[in-house]
C-alpha positions as CSV (number, residue, x, y, z in Angstrom):
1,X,59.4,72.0,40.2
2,X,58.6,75.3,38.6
3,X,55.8,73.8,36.3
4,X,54.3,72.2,39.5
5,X,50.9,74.5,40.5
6,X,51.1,77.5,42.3
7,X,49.5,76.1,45.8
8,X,49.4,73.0,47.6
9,X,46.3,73.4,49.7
10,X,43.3,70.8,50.4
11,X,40.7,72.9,51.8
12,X,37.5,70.5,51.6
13,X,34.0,72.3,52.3
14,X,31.1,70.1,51.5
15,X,28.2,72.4,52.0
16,X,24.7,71.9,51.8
17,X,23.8,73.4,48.5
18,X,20.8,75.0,49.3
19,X,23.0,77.0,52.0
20,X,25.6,79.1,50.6
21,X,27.2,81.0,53.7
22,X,31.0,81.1,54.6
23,X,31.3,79.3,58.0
24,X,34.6,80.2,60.1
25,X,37.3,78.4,59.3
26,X,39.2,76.1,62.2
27,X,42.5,75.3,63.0
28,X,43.1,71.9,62.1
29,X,47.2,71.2,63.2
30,X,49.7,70.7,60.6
31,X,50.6,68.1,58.2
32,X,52.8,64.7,59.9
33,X,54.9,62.2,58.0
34,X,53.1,59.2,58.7
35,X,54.5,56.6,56.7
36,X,57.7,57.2,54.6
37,X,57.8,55.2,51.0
38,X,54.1,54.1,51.7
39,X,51.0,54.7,49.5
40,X,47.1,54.2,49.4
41,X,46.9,54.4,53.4
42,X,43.6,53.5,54.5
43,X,42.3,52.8,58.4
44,X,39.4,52.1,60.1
45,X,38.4,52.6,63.8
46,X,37.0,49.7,65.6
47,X,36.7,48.9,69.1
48,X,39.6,51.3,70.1
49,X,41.8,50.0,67.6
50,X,43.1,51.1,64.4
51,X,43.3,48.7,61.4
52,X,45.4,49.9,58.7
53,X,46.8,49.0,55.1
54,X,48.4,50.1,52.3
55,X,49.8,49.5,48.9
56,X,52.1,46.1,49.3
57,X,55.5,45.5,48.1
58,X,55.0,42.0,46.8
59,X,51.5,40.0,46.1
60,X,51.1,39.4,49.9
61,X,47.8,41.2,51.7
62,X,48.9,42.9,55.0
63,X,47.4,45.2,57.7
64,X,48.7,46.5,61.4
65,X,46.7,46.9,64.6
66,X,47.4,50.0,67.5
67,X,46.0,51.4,69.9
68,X,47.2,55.1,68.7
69,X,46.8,56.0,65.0
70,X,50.4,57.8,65.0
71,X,52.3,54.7,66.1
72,X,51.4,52.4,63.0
73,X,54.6,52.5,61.6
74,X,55.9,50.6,64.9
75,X,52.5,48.4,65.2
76,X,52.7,44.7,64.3
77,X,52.3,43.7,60.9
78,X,50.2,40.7,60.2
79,X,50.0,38.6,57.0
80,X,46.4,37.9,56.4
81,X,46.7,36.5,52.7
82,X,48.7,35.2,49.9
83,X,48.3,34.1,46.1
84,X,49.6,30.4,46.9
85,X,49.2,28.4,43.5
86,X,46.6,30.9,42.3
87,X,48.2,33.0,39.3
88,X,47.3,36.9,40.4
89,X,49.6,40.1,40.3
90,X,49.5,43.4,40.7
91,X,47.5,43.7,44.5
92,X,46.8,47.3,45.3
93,X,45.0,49.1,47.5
94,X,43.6,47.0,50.2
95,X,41.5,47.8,52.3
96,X,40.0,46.2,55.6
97,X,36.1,46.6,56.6
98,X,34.0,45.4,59.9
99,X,31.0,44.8,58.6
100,X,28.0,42.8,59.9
101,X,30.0,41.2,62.7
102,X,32.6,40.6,60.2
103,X,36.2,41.3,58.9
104,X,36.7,41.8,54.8
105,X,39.2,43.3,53.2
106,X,38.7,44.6,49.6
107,X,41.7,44.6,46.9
108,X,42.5,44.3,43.4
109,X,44.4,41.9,41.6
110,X,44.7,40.8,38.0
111,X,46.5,37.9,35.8
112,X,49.2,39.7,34.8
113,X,47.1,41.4,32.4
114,X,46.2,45.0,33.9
115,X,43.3,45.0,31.4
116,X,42.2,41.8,33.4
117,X,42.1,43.8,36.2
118,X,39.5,42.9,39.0
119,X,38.2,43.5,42.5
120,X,38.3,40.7,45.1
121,X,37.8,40.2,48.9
122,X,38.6,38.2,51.8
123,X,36.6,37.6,54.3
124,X,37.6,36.4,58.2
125,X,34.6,34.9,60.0
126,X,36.4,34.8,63.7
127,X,36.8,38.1,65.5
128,X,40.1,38.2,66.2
129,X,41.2,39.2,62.8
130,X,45.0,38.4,63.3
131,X,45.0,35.3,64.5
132,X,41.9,33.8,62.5
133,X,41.9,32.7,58.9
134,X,41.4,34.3,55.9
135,X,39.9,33.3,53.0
136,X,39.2,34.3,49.4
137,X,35.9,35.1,48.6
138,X,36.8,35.6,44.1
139,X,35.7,38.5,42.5
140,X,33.1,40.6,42.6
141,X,31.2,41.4,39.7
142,X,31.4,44.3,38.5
143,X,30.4,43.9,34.9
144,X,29.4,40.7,33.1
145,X,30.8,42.1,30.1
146,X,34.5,42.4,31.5
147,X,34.3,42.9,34.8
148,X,37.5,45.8,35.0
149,X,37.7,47.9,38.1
150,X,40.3,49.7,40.2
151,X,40.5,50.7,43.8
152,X,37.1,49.2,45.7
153,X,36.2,50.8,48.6
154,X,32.6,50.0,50.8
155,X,30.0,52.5,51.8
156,X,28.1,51.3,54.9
157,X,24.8,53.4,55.7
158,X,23.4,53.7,59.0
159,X,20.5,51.8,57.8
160,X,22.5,49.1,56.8
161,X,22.9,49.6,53.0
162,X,25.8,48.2,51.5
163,X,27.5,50.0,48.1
164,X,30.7,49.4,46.5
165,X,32.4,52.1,44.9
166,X,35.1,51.7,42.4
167,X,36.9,53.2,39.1
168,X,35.8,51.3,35.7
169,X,36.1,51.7,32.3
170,X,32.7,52.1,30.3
171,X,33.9,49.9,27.4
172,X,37.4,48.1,27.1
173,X,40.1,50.6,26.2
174,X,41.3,50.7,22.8
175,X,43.3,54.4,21.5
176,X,42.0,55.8,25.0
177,X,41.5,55.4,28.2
178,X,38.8,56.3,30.5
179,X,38.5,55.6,34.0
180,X,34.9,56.7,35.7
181,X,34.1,56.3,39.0
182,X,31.1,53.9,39.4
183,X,28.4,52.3,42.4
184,X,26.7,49.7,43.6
185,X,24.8,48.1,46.0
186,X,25.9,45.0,47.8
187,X,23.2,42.5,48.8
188,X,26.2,41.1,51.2
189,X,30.2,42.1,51.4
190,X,30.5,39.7,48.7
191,X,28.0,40.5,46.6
192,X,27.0,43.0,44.2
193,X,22.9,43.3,44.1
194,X,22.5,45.6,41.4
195,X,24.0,47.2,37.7
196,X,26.6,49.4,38.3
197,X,25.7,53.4,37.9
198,X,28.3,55.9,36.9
199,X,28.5,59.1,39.3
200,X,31.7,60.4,37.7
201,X,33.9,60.5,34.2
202,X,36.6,62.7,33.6
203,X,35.2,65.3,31.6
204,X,36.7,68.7,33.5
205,X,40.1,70.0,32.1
206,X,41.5,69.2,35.6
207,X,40.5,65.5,35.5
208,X,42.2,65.2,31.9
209,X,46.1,66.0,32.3
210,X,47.9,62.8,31.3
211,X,51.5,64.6,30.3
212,X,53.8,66.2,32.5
213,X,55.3,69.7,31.7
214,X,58.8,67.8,31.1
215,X,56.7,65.8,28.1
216,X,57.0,62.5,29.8
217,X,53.5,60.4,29.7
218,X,51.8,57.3,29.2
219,X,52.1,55.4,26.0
220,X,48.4,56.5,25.0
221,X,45.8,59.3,26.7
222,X,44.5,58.1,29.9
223,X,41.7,59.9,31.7
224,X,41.3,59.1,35.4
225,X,38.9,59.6,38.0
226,X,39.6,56.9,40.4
227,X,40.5,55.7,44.0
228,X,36.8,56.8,45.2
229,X,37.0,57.3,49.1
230,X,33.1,57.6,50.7
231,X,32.4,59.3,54.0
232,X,29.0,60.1,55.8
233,X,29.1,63.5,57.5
234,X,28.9,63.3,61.6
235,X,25.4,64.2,61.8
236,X,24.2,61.9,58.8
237,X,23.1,64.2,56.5
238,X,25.2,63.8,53.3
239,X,27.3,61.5,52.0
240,X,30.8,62.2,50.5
241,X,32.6,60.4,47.5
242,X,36.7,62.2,47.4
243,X,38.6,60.7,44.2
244,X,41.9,61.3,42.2
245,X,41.8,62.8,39.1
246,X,44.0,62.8,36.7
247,X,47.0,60.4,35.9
248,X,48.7,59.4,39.1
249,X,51.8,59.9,37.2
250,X,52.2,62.9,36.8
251,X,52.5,66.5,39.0
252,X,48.5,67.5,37.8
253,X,47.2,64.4,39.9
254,X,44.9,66.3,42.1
255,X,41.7,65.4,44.1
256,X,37.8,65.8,43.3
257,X,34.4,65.7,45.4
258,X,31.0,64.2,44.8
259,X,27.8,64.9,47.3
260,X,24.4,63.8,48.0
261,X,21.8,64.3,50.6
262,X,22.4,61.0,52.5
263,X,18.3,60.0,52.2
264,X,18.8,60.5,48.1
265,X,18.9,57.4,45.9
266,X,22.5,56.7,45.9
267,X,22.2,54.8,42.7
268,X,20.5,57.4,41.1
269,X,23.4,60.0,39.3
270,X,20.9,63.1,39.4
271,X,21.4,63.0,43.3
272,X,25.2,64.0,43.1
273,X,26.9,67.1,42.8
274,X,30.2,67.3,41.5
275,X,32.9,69.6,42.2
276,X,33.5,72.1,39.3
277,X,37.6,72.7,40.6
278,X,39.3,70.0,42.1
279,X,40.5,70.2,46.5
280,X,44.3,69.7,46.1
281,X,46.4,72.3,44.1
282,X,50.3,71.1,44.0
283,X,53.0,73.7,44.8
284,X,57.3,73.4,44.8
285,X,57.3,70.9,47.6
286,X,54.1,68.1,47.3
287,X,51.8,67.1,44.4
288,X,49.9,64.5,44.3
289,X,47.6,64.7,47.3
290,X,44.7,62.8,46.6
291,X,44.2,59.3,48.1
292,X,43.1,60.3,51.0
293,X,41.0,58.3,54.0
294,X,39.0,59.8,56.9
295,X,39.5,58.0,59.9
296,X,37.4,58.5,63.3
297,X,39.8,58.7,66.2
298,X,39.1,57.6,70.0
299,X,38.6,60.8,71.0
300,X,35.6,61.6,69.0
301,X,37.2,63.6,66.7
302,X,38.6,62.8,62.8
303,X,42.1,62.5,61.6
304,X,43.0,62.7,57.8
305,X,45.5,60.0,55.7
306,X,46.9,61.1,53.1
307,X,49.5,60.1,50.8
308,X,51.8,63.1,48.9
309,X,54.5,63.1,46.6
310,X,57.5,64.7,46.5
311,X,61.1,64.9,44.6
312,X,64.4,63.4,46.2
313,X,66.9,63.5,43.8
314,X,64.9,64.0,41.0
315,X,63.1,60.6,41.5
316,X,59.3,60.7,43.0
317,X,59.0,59.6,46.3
318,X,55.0,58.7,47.7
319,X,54.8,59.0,51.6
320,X,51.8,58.8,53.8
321,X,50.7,61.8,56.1
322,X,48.3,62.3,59.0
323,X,46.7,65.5,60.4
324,X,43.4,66.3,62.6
325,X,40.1,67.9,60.8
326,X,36.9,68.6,62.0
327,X,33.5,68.8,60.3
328,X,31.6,72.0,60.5
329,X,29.0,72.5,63.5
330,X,26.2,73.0,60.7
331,X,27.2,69.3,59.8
332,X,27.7,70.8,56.4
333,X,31.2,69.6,55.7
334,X,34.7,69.5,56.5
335,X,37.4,72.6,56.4
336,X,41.1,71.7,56.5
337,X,44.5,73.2,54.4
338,X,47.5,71.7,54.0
339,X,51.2,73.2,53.2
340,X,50.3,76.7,52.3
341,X,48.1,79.1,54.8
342,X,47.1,81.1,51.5
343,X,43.7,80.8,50.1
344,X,43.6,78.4,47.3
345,X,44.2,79.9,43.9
346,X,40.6,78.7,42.3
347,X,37.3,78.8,44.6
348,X,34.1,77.1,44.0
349,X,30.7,77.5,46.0
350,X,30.9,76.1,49.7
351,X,34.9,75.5,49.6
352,X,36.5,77.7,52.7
353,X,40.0,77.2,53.2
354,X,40.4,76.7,56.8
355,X,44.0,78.4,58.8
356,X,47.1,76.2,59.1
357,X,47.8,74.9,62.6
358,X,50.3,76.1,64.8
């Protein structure tokens, strides 16, 4: 663990750029073992219930419903979907939406093949999602040239714009690979209305690490920005796009930001601002910090899923955390640290690291 980082703290400040002030930090509460051996947590709030998913164990499609977002490891499970006859393997992240009076859930699946690798929904037309049928909508298409892409996730604007985010490749990997993070808009939950735009590709040093200090590594170099998680800020005024960067694999795995002004053209790549250091730092306990999901809680206020690594008996172990954060009052963006109360080692404009609960 001695190669790992110096610091494990996420301390996320998305700041209005034209505004570059240090706001007090807030005690946010400290990190809580969710979910152990669980991975790619994602939950949404909807009508004082909690819908959550993560990665599965098999090619079946689950999610659990509670009332309390800290008792889903004892909520019923429910089966919404399975392959049957259809051919289709590796299902990961899933991840269930409400959208237009609706239930979808958005996963990815291939043929066996990762390089076949595509996104796909379901969709459930009645409203009680765990009781009514759900049904395959196919794939969404991403790219009539080969249609690869990783980790969908669904940006719904208060006006009712639909986007799709996801990770893609911008040409089929040969020597290398390179995963960017990409939009879209979506005419419906099914359907993707426009060409895809890339907002991110791994060009930062940090978004590049593919070999571990030990030397173990892929078979080939594999450059990753993926897993895109979008948020709108509480008041409405920017929109933000968290990612992981860097291969999953290994103890450099950290996460990254993108921004906009939430009235920008979202398709447009000039209206972003990326992150020049990435959020999450790794230190001699977790690594790995970066597929995260912000969920709004009952209360009014925000909790924070996470999923972190860690080393039991030399073999990596992936668990899923919760703890509180809160947006700034300025609506400028959201403070929080995790395992260290130290500063973090690297700053960039507009990141504060906020005091560890107590």
């Amino acid at each position: 663990m001695k190669y790992f980082l110096s610091l494990l703290s996420l301390a996320l400040f998305i700041s209005c750029q034209e505004q570059k002030r240090a706001l007090p930090s807030s005690s946010t509460g400290d990190m809580t073992l969710l979910m152990d051996s669980c991975s790619y947590p994602h939950a949404i709030l909807h009508e004082g219930k909690y819908y959550f998913t993560c990665q599965p164990d098999d090619e079946t499609i689950r999610f659990r419903v509670t009332d309390d977002l800290r008792n889903i490891p004892e909520a019923k499970e429910y089966i919404a979907w399975r392959p049957d006859s259809l051919h289709m393997d590796h299902f990961w992240a899933p991840e269930m939406h409400y959208i237009r009076g609706q239930w979808y859930i958005y996963f990815e699946a291939d043929d066996g093949n990762t390089d076949n690798h595509q996104l796909y929904v379901l969709t459930c037309s009645e409203q009680d999602s765990t009781t009514g049928s759900w049904q395959l909508c196919g794939a969404l298409q991403t790219n009539p040239e080969w249609n690869f892409g990783l980790h969908p996730n669904v940006l719904v604007m208060p006006d009712d714009r639909l986007y799709l985010l996801w990770s893609g490749w911008p040409q089929r990997r040969a020597e290398t690979e390179t995963q960017c993070i990409y939009i879209a808009q979506l005419s419906d939950p099914c359907t993707v209305a426009s060409q895809r735009v890339m907002l991110s590709s791994p060009d930062l040093e940090w978004e590049r690490q593919w070999i571990n200090p030990d030397g173990s590594r892929s078979a080939y170099p594999i450059y990753v920005n993926e897993n895109p998680q979008a948020c709108l800020t509480p008041d409405g005024r920017r929109v933000c796009i968290f990612y992981s960067a860097s291969g999953i694999w290994t103890v450099f795995n950290s996460l990254g930001c993108l921004t906009a002004d939430a009235e920008a053209d979202l398709l447009d790549p000039a209206s972003w601002t990326k992150a020049t250091e990435p959020l999450t730092l790794a230190d001699s306990t977790y690594y790995g910090t970066s597929n995260i999901c912000i969920v709004p809680k009952t209360d009014g206020t925000l909790a924070l899923l996470f999923e972190a690594k860690n080393l039991q008996q030399g073999e990596e172990h992936r668990s899923t955390y919760i703890r509180d954060i809160s947006f700034d009052s300025n609506g400028g963006g959201i403070g929080y640290s995790l395992g260290s109360s130290a500063a973090p080692s690297t700053a960039w404009p507009g990141v504060v690291s906020a005091s560890r609960g107590k």
